[in-house]
N, C-alpha and C positions, 0 to 999 in steps of 0.2 A: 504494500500500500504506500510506501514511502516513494518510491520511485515512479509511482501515479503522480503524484503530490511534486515530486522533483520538476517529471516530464512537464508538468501544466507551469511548475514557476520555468520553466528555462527555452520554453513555447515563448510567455508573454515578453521575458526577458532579453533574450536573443531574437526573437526576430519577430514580434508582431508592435514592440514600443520601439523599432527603427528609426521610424519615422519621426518619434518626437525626440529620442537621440538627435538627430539630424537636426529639428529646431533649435535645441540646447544650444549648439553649437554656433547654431547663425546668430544667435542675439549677441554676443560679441560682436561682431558686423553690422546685424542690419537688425533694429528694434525689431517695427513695420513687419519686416519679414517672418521673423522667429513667432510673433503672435498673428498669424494667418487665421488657425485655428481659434480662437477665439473671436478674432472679426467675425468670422464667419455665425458663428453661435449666439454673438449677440445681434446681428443682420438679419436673423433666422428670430430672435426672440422678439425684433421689435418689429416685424411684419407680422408674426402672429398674433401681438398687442392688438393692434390699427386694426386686424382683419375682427379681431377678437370685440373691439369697441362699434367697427360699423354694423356690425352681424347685431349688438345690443342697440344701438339705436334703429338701425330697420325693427326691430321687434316692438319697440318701444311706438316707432310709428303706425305701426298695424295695431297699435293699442292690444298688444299680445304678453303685455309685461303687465303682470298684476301685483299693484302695489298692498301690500294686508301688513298693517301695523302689527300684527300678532302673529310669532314663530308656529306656533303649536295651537292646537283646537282648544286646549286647556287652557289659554292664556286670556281668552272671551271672557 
């Protein structure tokens, strides 16, 4: 079972975190470059936001948002 366990860290270790090996190293050189990866993820979070806010106001336009001052039926 230990050499299960070995095979999976020396998988991620050696060859599937390569690629962020490879940014470690550019940030020395190039900021910009090294955080790719994260541009991307925050580019990706705030187009979901926008998508995520006009999706609530069309709802809100269709009068399909019901506002109930009360969580729970108990709360009447």
């Amino acid at each position: 079972m230990k050499s299960f366990f070995e095979g999976i860290a020396t998988l991620f270790t050696d060859y599937l975190f390569l690629p962020y090996d490879y940014f470690r190293t550019l940030e020395v050189t190039n900021w910009w470059g090294a955080n790719i990866i994260n541009w991307i993820f925050i580019i990706i979070c705030c187009a979901a936001m926008v998508y995520w806010v006009k999706q609530l106001n069309l709802h809100k336009a269709n009068n399909e948002d019901t506002q109930d001052t009360t969580a729970h039926s108990f709360l009447k």
